[in-house]
Structures are given as C-alpha cells and as structure tokens.
C-alpha positions in Angstrom: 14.1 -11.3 -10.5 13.5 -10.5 -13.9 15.1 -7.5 -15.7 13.1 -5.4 -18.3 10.3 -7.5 -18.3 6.7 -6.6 -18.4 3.8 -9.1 -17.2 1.3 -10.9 -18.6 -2.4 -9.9 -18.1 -5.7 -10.8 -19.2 -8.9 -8.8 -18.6 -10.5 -9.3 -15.4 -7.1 -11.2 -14.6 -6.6 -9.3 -11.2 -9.8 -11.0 -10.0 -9.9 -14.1 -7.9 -11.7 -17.3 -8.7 -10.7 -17.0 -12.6 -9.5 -19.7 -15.5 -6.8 -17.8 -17.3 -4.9 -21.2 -18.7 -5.6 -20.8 -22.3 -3.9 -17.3 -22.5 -1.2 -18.8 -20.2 -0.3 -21.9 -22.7 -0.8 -19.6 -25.4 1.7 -17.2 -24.2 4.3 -19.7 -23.2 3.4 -20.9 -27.3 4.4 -17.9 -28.2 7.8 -17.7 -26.2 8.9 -20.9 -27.2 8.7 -20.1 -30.9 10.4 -16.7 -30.7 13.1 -18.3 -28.3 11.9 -15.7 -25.2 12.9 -16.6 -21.8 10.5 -16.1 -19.5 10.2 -15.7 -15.7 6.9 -17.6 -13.8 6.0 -15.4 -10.9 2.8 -15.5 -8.4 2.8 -13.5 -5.2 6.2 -12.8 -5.4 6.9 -13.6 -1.8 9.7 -15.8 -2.9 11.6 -13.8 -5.5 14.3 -14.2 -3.3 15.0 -18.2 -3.3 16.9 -19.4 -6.2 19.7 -18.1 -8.5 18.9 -14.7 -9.9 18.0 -14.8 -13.5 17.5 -12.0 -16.6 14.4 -13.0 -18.8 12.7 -11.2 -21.4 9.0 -11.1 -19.7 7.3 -12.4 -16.4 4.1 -14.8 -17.0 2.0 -13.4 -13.8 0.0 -16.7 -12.6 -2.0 -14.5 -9.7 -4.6 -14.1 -11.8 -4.9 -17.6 -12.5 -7.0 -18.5 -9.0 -10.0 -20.1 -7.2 -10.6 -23.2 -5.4 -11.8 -25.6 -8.3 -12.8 -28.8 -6.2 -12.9 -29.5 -2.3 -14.4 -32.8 -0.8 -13.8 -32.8 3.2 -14.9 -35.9 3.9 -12.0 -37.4 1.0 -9.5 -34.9 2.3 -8.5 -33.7 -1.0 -8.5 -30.3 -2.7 -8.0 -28.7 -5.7 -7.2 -25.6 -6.5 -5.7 -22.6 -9.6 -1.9 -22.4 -9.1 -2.4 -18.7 -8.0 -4.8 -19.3 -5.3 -3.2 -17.4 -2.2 -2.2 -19.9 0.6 -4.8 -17.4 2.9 -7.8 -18.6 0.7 -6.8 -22.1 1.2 -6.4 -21.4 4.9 -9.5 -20.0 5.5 -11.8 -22.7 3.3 -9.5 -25.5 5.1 -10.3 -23.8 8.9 -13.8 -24.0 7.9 -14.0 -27.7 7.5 -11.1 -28.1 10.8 -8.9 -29.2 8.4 -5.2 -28.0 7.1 -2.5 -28.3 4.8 -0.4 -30.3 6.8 2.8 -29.5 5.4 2.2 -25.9 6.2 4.1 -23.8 3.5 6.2 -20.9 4.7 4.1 -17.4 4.0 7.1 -15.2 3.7 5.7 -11.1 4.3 2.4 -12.8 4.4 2.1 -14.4 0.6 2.5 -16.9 -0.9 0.2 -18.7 -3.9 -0.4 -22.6 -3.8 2.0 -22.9 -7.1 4.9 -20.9 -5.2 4.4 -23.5 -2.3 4.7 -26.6 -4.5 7.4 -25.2 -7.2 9.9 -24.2 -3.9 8.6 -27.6 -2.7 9.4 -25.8 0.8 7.8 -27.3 4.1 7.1 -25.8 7.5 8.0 -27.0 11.2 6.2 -29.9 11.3 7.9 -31.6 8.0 9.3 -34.3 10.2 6.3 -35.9 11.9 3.1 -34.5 9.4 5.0 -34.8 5.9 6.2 -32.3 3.1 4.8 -30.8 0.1 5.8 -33.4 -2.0 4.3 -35.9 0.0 1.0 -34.2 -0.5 0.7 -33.8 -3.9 -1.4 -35.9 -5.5 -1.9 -34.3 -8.9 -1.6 -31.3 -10.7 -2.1 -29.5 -14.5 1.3 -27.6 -15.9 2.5 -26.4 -19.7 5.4 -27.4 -20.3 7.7 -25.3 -22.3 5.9 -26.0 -25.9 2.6 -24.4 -24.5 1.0 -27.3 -24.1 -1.2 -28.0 -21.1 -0.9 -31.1 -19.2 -2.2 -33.6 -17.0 -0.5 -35.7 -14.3 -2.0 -37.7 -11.3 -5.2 -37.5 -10.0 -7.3 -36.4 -6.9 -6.9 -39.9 -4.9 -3.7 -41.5 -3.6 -2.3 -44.6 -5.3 0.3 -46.2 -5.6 1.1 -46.5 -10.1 4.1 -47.6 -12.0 6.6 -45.6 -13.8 7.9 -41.9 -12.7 5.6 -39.8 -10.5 5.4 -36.6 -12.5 3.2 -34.6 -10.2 6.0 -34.8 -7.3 9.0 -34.0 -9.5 7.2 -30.3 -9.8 7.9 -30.0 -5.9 11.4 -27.8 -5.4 11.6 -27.7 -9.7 10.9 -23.9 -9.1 9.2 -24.0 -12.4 12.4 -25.0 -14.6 10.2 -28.0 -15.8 6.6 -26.3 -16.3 4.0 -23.6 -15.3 1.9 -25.0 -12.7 -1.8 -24.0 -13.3 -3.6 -26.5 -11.1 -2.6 -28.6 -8.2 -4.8 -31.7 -6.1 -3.6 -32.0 -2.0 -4.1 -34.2 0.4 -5.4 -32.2 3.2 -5.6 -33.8 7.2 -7.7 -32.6 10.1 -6.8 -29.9 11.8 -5.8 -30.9 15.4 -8.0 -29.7 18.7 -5.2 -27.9 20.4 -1.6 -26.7 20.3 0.9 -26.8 23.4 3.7 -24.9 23.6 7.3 -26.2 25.9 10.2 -24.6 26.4 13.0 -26.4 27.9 16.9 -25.3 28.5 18.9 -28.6 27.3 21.7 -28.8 24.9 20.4 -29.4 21.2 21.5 -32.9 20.7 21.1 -34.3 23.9 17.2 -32.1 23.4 17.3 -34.1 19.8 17.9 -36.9 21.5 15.0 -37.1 24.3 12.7 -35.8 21.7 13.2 -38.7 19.8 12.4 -41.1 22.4 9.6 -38.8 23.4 8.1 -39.5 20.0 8.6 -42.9 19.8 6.8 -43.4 23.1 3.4 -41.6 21.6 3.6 -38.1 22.6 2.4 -35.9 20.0 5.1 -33.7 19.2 4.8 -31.9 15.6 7.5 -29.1 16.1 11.1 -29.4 17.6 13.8 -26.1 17.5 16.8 -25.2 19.5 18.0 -21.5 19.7 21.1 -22.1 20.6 19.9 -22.2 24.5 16.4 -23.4 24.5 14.1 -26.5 23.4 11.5 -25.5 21.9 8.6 -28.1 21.5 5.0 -28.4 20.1 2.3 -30.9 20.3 -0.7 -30.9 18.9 -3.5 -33.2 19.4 -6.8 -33.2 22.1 -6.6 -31.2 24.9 -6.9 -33.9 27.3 -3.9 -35.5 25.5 -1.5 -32.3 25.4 -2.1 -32.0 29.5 -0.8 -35.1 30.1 2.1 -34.8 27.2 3.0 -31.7 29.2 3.5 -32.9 32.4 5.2 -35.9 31.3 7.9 -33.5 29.4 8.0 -30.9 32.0 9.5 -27.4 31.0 7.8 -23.7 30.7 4.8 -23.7 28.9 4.9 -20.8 26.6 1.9 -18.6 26.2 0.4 -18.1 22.0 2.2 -21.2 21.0 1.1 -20.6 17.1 2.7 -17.4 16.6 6.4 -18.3 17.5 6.0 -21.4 15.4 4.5 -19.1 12.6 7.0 -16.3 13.2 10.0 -19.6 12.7 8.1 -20.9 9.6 7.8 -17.1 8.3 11.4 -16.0 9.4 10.0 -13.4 11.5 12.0 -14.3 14.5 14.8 -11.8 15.3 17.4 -14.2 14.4 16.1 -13.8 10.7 16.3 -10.3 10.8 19.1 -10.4 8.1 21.9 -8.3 9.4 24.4 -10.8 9.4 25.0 -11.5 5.7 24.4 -14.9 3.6 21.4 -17.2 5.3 22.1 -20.7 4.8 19.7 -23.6 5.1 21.3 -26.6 6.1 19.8 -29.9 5.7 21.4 -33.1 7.8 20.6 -37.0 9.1 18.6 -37.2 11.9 20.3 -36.7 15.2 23.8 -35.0 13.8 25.9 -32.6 15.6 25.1 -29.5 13.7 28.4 -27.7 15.5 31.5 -26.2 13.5 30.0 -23.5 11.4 30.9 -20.2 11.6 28.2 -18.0 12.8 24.4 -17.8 14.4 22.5 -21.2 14.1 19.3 -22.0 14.3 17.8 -25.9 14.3 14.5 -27.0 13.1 13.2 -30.2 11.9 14.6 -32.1 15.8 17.9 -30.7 14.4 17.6 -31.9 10.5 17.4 -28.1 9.2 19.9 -26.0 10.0 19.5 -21.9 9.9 23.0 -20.4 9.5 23.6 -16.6 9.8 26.5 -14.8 8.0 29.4 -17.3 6.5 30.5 -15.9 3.6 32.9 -18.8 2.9 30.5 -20.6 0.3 32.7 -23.5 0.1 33.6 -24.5 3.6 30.1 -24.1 4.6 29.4 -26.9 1.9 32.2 -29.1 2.8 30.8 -28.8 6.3 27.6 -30.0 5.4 29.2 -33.0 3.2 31.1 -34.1 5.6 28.1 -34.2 8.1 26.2 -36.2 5.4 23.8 -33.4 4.1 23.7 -30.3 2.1 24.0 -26.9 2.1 21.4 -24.0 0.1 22.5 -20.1 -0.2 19.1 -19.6 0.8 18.9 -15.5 1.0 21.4 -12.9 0.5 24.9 -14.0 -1.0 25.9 -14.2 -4.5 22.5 -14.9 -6.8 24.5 -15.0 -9.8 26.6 -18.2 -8.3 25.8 -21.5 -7.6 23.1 -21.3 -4.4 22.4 -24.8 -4.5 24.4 -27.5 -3.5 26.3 -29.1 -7.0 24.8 -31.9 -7.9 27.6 -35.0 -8.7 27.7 -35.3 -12.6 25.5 -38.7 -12.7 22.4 -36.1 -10.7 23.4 -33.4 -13.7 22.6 -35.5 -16.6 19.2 -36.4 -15.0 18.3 -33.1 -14.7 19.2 -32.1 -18.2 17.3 -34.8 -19.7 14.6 -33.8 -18.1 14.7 -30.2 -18.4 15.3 -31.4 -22.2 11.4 -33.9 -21.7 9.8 -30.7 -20.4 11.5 -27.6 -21.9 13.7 -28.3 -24.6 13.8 -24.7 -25.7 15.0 -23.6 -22.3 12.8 -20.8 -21.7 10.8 -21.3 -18.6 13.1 -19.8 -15.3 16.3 -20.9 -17.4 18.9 -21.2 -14.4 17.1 -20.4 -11.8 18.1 -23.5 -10.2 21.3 -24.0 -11.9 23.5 -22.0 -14.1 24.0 -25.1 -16.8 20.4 -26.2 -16.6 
C-alpha cells in the first residue's frame, strides 16, 4: 500500500525464530525525528483492508518471529508479531489445542501481528470469542520508538483502560506490535458438518434455540438458499447433535468453513465490484441491499457483493442498527470505514495523539483525519 518505499531489513532478518525489536524501535526513532511516515507491514496478506495510504518507507515486521513462551497446561502463548499464523497452527495442533478465534489466512498468510492489528475473527466469533477477547498482553513501540509493555500472560480482571485490547482492529495507527500473549483452548475431537434448506432468519432463529438447548454449534451461514451449520465437540456428542438437527451432512466439513473464513468460496471471487462487510444485532433481517449476500456470524456478518452506492449501503446498515466496512475493492482513498459520530472522533484523536503524536505510524489508514 505504500508508494516509493523501500523496507526495513536486518541481517539474518529473513530467518524465523529472530529478535529484531531494537532495530525496529530504533527505526521508528528515527522516523519520528525526521517526520517520515511509515507503513507497518508483515505477510502482506492484508494489504488490501483499510484506506490506502502513501508513506515514505515500510518497517517489514516478518523478520521479527518465533514462538517466545508456550505453557499448554496454562493455555497461554506467546509469540514475535511476525510469527506466521501456520507456525502457531502447527505448535498449537501439537498440544490439540487452537486459537479459538481462528484469524482469517487470506492467500494462505497471515502473521500473529496482522491477526491482532485487523482485530479480524473467523466463523466461530459468535460462540468461541474474538481476537480481542483473547489477548492478554502484548509488547508495541509507539510512535517515539519506544518499546512497550502492556498486560501480561494470565487473565485478570485490572482497573483503568485495557491497553493490550485497544491494539485489536487499530491496524497499527497506535503502535508496532512486536510481541503478543493468547489465550489458547483445546482443540475439539470432531467437526460435523449440516446443511439445511431454510430461510436465513427463520434458520437464525432455530439456531438460536438450538444453542441454547446445548448443542454444540460453533459455525452458522446462509447462502442465500442453504443453512449451513457446524458443531464441534466429541464424536459421541456430534452424532446425536446431528440427528436431533436433521439435514445433509456434508462431507470435509473444515475446508468449506476454511474456504468462508479465507474467502475462497465462489461468492468471493470478486467479479462483482465493492465487498462490503456488514455487521448487525443478533437475529436482524439482513434483506434490502442491493446485490449478492452472504451471512455469517447466525446472520450478524453480512457479505455484500457489488453496491457501489457507498452511502445507501451505510444508511442501510444504520437503520438496521449496525455498520457497514468497504472491506475490498471500492474507493481506498475514501472513507472505508463507517464515520464515527464526532464524540467517537475525539477519542480516537486523543489517542492517536497518547501513542503517536507525530503521526507517522499507518497515518490514515483507518481514517483520513486520524
């Protein structure tokens, strides 16, 4: 996203497992004195999310990577910002555990810092929680070049402002993550996959009283025609779950339900202009857009293909009581965020002030006065 910028390296930097902080704060030091805007980039699987920006360089955090502390048995890890989300996978499947709020791995990428700076959440965000929910610490410089410390490794409940979760969804306007502590879970025995032809509400609907009666749903989409369901839990437990629900039970269950986290599903094949994420109360009628949809989340996150008509797909989502994100394609030089009303607007300045009063660290990436 950045425009005649060159990248920060270090020797030995392309190798993983590596502590590169120093000459990341001391670059970031360096920016902020000459007044050089700079661009924080790790796999680069997300370029595309966010308002498009012109800086002067890109600080690489890839290099910046390894798995720093892991305790199974306390279901916490810690790891370098530009870990890739596959490392993590793999040393979680080890232990059968999982980041539970399974972060999207768009082309296949992805770095733990991109996963907690978009602060974006897989299928399961409803029922196993979202990447800010599992944060429970984390290292960043701020935009003087000094490194900092916020949170710990163990949950607790402390007063004043939880720093550590304000980093989820800041795509890096506030500070360069370098290190992040999760709260990992066990990774469940078995998945089962339903599919069921039902209307989407009235399929929102029965799901939600499926839930509350125990069944161990942890994905719910609608495609415009079908249900689609997954539960995850014991074997023994997803039999009886399935014949209780009924439907078709759909054969590799994990990769439609990576394919939907990865936008690898045909209706994300990007043909039809703009894609909007929509984001409603629980059990709304998502109807009256123009164009494809999609629903995720039991019909929470909406997937819109193609309206171009920024405004009244907003209004839309206002009047439904949500929001509404450009989230690919469209105008990156505009507003791709919903505004924020002007009481939301000072808070964020005075925080982007707190963190990066020079203004150099992804300056507008999430908006154009920030």
């Amino acid at each position: 996203m950045a425009g005649n910028s060159h990248t920060l390296t270090s020797p030995g930097s392309s190798m993983s497992g590596q502590d590169i902080s120093r000459e990341l704060a001391a670059r970031v030091s360096e920016a902020c004195q000459s007044g050089t805007a700079i661009a924080i980039r790790g796999s680069g699987s997300k370029d595309f999310y966010g308002r498009s920006v012109s800086v002067g360089e890109t600080l690489a955090i890839d290099g910046h990577s390894g798995i720093v502390n892991y305790e199974p048995t306390e279901l916490v890890l810690t790891a370098r910002a530009g870990t890739p989300l596959a490392e993590l996978d793999e040393a979680l499947a080890g232990e059968g555990q999982q980041m539970p709020f399974d972060p999207p791995r768009f082309g296949g990428g992805g770095t733990l810092g991109g996963a907690i700076a978009t602060g974006l959440s897989g299928p399961g965000r409803p029922w196993t929680g979202s990447a800010r929910d599992m944060v429970l610490g984390l290292r960043l410089i701020n935009g003087r070049g000094e490194h900092m410390r916020f949170g710990g490794e163990v949950m607790k409940n402390v007063a004043g402002y939880d720093v550590s979760r304000l980093m989820a969804g800041a795509l890096g306007t506030l500070g360069v993550l370098t290190e992040v502590s999760l709260k990992v879970l066990p990774r469940p025995e078995a998945e089962l996959g339903l599919r069921l032809e039902i209307p989407a509400l009235d399929g929102f609907s029965q799901v939600d009283a499926w839930f509350r009666q125990g069944q161990p749903i942890t994905g719910a989409a609608h495609d415009g025609r079908h249900l689609h369901l997954r539960l995850s839990g014991a074997r023994s437990t997803l039999q009886a779950a399935g014949q209780t629900i009924g439907g078709e039970h759909v054969p590799e269950v994990g990769a439609w339900w990576a394919a939907l986290r990865d936008q690898e599903l045909p209706f994300f094949d990007g043909t039809a202009g703009p894609l909007w994420r929509i984001s409603v109360p629980p059990l709304t009628d998502g109807s009256g857009f123009e164009g494809p949809l999609l629903q995720d989340w039991n019909g929470q996150q909406l997937w819109l293909h193609g309206a171009r008509d920024a405004a009244a797909v907003r209004q839309r989502a206002s009047s439904l009581g949500g929001h509404a994100v450009c989230f690919r394609g469209g105008d990156r030089e505009g507003e791709v965020f919903h505004p924020l009303a002007a009481p939301l607007q000072a808070f964020h300045h005075r925080l982007k002030q707190a963190f990066d009063p020079g203004g150099i660290l992804n300056p507008g990436r999430l908006f154009a006065d920030l």
